[in-house]
N, C-alpha and C positions, 0 to 999 in steps of 0.2 A: 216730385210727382212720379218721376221713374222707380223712387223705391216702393211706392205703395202700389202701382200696377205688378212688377215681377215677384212681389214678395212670397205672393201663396204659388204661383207658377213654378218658383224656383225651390220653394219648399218639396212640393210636389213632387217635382224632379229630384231631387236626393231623398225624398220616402221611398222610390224606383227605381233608384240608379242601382248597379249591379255592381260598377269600379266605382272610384272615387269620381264627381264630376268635378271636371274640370274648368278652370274662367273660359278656356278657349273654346270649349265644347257649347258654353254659354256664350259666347260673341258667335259662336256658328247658328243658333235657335234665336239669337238675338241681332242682328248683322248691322240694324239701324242705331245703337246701343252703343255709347262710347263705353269704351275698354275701362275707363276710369270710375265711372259711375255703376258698372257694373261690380267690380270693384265692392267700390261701396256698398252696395243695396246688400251684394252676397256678406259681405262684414259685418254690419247691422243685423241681416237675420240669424248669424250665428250669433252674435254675442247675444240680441234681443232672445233669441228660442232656450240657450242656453243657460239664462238667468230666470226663466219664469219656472223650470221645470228643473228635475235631478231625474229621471228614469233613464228616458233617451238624451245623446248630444250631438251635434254636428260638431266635426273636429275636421282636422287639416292633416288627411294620412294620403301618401304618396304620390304626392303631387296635384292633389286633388281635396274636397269635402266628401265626408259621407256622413249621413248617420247612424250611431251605433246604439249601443245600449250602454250604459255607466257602469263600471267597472265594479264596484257597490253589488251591482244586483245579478252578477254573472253566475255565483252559488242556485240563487232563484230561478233563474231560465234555467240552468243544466238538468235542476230537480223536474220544472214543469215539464222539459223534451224528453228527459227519463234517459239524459245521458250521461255518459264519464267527460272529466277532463279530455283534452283530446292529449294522447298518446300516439299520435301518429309519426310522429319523430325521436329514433332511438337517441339514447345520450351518446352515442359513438356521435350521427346525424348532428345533432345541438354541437359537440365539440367540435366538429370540422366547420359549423357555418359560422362558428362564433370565429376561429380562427380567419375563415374568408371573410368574414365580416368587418372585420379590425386592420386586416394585413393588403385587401384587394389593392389591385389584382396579384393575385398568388398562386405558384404553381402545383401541384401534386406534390414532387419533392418537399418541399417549403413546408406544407403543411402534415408531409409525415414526421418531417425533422422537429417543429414542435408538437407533436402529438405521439408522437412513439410509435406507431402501429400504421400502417398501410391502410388507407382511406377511398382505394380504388371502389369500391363498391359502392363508398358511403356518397361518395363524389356522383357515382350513377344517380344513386338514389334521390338526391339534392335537385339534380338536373332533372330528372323524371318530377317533380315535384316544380319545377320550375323557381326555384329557391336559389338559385344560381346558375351562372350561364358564362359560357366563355365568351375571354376579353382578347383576341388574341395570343399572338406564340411571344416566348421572353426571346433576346435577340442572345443569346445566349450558345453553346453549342450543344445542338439535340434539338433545339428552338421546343423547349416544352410547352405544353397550352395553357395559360393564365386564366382564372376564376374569377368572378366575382359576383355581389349579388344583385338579384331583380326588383322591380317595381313590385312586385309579388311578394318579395320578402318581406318589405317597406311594408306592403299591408298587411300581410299575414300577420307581424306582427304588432300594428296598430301605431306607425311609428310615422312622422310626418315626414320626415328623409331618415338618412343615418346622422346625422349633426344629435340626435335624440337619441343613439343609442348611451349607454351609461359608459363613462371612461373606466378608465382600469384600474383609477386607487378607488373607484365610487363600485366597484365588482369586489376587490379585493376586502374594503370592509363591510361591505354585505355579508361576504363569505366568512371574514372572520367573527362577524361577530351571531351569523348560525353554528360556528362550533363551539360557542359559548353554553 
């Protein structure tokens, strides 16, 4: 009963939603609503919305549901808005977050000694960007400020946690085998 009353409500609410929404944001609009059934209903209308349709999908990115657009059709929207890929992250940027990404939390040293080059800027820049945030000083002597990345990250890059990012022999034959 409870699933066919919130179905279209809760749809509703992630056509809207601006973050991912979350079950707990849903037991707050819902208060009367066991946690468990809620649960449910939200499970069901992804799997039900996401097998009758391929355009748009509800997915499970940072901690939360949204809906996006299918990854399929991402060439076609960019042509319709009359935009570029987004290049708003230089590949200095990319190589430092991949580094905080795999190694967090990690300090400034750390991530020059595998990177070669001095990342103070790039480290601004991430932070400005809110792509990573500090975790604390290492207990160390100097106590330097440790890194790591944000709920932000998570969705920027459409990722349901980091458990989703790609391991490092599944990077390395990627990579080996674009030099082919």
């Amino acid at each position: 009963m409870l699933e066919k009353e919130l179905t279209n409500p809760i749809l509703a609410m992630l056509f809207v939603a601006t973050d991912p929404l979350t079950l707990s944001e849903l037991q707050e609009v819902y208060p009367d609503s066991p946690p468990e059934e809620l649960r449910n209903t939200l499970d069901d209308l992804v799997s039900n919305f996401n097998s009758f349709q391929t355009a748009v999908e509800i997915r499970q990115i940072g901690g939360g549901y949204r809906m996006t657009t299918c990854p399929e059709h991402h060439e076609d929207i960019r042509a319709y808005l009359q935009t570029k890929p987004s290049a708003k992250l230089s590949l200095a940027a990319l190589e430092t977050l991949a580094v905080i990404a795999y190694k967090q939390p990690v300090t400034l040293s750390e991530i020059m000694e595998i990177r070669g080059v001095n990342s103070g800027s790039t480290i601004r820049t991430l932070l400005e960007k809110k792509l990573i945030e500090t975790r604390g000083r290492k207990k160390v002597v100097g106590r330097p400020i440790m890194y790591g990345t944000t709920k932000d990250f998570v969705i920027h890059f459409g990722l349901k946690d980091l458990t989703e990012l790609p391991t490092l022999e599944e990077l390395e034959e990627v990579l080996s085998s674009a030099g082919e």
